[in-house]
N, C-alpha and C positions, 0 to 999 in steps of 0.2 A: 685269816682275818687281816684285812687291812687297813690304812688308818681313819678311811670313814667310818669305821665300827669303833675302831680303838680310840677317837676323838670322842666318840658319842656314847662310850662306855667310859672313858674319864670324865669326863663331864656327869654323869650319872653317880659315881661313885667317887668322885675328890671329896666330898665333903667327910665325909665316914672315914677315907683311907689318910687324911690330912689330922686328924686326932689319934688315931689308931698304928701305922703303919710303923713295924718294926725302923730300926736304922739299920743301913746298909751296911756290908762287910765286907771285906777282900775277897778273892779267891783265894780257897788252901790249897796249892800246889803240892799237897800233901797227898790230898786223896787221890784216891787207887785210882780213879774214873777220868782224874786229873791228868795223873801220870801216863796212863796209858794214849790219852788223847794226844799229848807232845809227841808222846813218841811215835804215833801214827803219822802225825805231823811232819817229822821228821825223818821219817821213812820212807813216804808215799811221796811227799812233796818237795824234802830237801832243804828243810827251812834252818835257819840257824837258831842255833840252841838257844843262848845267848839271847837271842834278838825278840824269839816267842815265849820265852820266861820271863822277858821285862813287860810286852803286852798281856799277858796272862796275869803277873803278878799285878799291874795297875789295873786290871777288871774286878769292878765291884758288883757284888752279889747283892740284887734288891730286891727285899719281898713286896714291897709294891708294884712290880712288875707281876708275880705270882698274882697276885689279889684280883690285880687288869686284867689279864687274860682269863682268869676264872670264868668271868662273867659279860661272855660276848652280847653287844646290845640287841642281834638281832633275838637271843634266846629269851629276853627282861624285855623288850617293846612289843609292842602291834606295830601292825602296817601303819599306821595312822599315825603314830606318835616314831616311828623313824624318818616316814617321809616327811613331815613337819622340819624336822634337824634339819633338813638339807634343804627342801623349799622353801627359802628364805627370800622376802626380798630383795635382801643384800648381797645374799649368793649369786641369787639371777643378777639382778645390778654388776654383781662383778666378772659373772660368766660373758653377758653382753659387750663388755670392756676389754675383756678375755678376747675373745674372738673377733673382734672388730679392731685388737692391735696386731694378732697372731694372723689375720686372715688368710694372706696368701699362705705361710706354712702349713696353715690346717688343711686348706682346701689342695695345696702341690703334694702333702700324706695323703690326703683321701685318697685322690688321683691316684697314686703312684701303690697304695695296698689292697684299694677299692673297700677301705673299712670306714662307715657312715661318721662325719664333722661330727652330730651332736652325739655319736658316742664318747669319741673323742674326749671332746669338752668336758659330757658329764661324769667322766669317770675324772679327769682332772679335779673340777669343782666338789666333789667329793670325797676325792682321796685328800687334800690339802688345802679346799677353799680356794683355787688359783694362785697357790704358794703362801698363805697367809699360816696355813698349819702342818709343820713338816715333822713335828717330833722335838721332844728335848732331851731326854736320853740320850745316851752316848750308846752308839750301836753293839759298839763292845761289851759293855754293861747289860747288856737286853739281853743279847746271843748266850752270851756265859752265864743269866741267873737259868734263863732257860732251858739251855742244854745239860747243865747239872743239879738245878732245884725243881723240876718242875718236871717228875717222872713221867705223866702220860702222852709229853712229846718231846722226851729228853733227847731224841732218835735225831727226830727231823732236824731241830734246834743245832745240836751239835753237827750234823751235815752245815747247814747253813753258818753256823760258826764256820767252818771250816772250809768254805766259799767265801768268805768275808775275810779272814785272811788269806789266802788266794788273790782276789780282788783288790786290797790293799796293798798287796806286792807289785800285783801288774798294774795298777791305776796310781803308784806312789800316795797313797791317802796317810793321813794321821790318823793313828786310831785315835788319837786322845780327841782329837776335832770332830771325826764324824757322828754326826746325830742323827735319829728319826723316830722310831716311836715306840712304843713299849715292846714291841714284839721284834724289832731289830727291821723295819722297812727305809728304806730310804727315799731322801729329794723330794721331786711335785710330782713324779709317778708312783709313790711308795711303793719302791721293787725292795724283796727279797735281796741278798747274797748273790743267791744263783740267778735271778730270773734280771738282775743289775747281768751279770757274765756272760747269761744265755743271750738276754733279748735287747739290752741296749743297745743303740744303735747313736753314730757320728750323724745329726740331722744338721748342723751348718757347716759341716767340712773344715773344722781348723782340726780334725785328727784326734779327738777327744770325745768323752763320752761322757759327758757332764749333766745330770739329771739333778743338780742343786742352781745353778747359773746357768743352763741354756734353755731356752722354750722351744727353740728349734729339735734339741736333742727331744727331750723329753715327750713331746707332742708327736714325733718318729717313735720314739722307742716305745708308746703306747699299743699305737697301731703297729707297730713289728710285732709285740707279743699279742695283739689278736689276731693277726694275720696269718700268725704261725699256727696258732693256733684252733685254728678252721673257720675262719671270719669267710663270710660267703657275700662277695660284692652285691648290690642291688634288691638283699634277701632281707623281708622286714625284723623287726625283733619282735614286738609283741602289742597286741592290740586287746581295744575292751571288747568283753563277751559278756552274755546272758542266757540262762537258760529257755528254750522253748518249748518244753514242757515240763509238769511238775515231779514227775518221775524219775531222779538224776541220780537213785539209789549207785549206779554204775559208774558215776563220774568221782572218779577220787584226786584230789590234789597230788600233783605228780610232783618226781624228784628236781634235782637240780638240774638235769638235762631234760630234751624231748624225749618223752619215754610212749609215744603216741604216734596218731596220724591225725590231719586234718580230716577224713574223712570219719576215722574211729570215732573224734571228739565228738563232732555233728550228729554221728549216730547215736549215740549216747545223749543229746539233749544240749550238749553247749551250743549257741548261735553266735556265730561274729564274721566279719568281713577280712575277706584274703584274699589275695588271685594264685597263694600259693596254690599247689597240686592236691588232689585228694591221698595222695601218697608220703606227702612232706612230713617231716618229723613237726609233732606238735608236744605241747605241754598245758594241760588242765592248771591253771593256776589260783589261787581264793585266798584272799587276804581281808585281815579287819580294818575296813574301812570308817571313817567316822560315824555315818548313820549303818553300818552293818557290814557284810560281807561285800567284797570287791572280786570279780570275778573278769579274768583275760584269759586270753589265747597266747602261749608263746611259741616262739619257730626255734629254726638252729641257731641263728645267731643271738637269740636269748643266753642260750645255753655256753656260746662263745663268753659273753659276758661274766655267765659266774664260777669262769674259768678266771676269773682274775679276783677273785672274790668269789667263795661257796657258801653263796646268799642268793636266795630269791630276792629277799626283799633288796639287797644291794643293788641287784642287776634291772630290779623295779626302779630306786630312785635314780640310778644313773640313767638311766632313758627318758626318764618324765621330767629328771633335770635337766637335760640335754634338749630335749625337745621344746620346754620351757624358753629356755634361752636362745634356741635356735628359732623361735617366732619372734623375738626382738629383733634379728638380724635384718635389714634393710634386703629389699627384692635382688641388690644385685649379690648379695651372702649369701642368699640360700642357698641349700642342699641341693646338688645337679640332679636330676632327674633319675638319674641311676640308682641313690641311694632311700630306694623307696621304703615307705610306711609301712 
């Protein structure tokens, strides 16, 4: 989950968790789970004792944090009332503003990963409003209530703690300074620990990799991690569909990848326009729409999308926002011809 869920799931739930919500508490560098994690720490990595007992001991344990993550938006919305959150006129307004300060860097990344500008943007504009919502948490607080209060992903949590200090050693960060959001994401690409280690990338060349201060970094390091992660130059994301006949008993909403083919879909009753192949990986998709069901076609680079977020519907509003805003751009901004529909 990331922070366009996490925004839009605080949002949903401050009211309740703002009368309700326990007060925070230290970490017990007491417990067994505690203890064993330092000294992994100190084993595997070399850390000083000393050094990760004073950040351990100043991490606070918040069950508001627990309460957040309970209850991810896309699980509590429809289609219709997430993409509302993000399709905002003030978003597009500032996606537009976005992209017509950023131009040339968005358009020298595209170029340079072959990964589509209004993905780009829309996954920006969603993850953090184009920097306006990054988290208030202290990342250290998030990683640590997670990794030891919050058993059904104590696993993952405590990996990513332990990428985050990693990260703070090699990036000299403050723990006590860094912030992002309830789940421990950071900066205007909301990365993880590891996927800040894995995928960020130096996008203006002063030697750093700054995803809080630089739009150059950050607008790179986007497009590095889809790129890497099987982004297919020139290959569309996802288009609207409708059934051509009334017999779709065969047609089932598929998962968060292409689990299909454009050919299979068509045979089965979906109708929609592609020049992809009859062989291409597709995805059956059906969402609730304001007047009823909403029904697209997705390809691979759908699926690239909710590799960055494991949502349908995320990897829906980042395109439709992206697209949105990339129809404001003036004829000479457009998307080059390569990064087709």
């Amino acid at each position: 989950m990331t922070q366009a869920t996490r925004s839009l799931c605080a949002l949903l739930l401050a009211p309740a968790l703002a009368a309700t919500a326990p007060a925070a508490r230290a970490l017990d560098l007491a417990r067994e789970d505690v203890r064993a994690f330092a000294a992994e720490m100190q084993a595997r990595h070399g850390f000083d004792a000393a050094w990760l007992e004073a950040v351990l001991t100043d991490a606070a344990i918040q069950p508001r944090i627990i309460e957040l993550i309970s209850k991810p938006a896309e699980a509590v919305k429809p289609w219709h009332a997430y993409r509302d959150h993000f399709m905002t006129a003030e978003r597009i307004d500032a996606g537009a503003v976005f992209w017509n300060e950023h131009r040339g860097v968005i358009e020298r990344v595209a170029r340079d990963t072959g990964v589509a500008p209004h993905v780009i943007v829309g996954i920006i504009g969603c993850e953090t409003f184009f920097g306006r919502i990054t988290g208030k948490f202290r990342v250290v607080d998030a990683l640590a209530t997670l990794a030891f209060d919050y058993p059904p992903r104590a696993s993952y949590f405590r990996a990513e703690l332990e990428q985050f200090l990693l990260l703070v050693r090699e990036e000299r960060f403050d723990t006590n300074a860094v912030l992002g959001s309830y789940a421990g994401a950071m900066g205007n690409g909301q990365f993880m620990p590891r996927s800040y280690r894995t995928w960020a990338v130096d996008g203006d060349g002063d030697g750093k990799r700054d995803l809080w201060g630089s739009w150059p970094d950050v607008i790179a390091s986007v497009a590095n991690y889809l790129a890497d992660h099987g982004w297919r130059a020139g290959e569309p994301v996802v288009v609207p569909a409708s059934l051509w006949f009334p017999d779709h008993g065969a047609l089932v909403a598929g998962k968060l990848t292409p689990d299909s083919t454009v050919k299979s879909l068509r045979d089965r009753g979906l109708a929609f326009e592609t020049a992809q192949g009859d062989k291409s990986p597709a995805l059956f998709i059906r969402v609730d729409g304001d007047g009823g069901p909403e029904l697209r076609a997705g390809f691979h680079n759908f699926g690239v999308i909710t590799r960055y977020n494991r949502s349908v519907l995320y990897a829906l509003a980042v395109n439709d926002l992206g697209r949105r805003i990339e129809s404001r751009m003036p004829a000479a901004g457009a998307a080059p011809a390569a990064f087709a529909r």
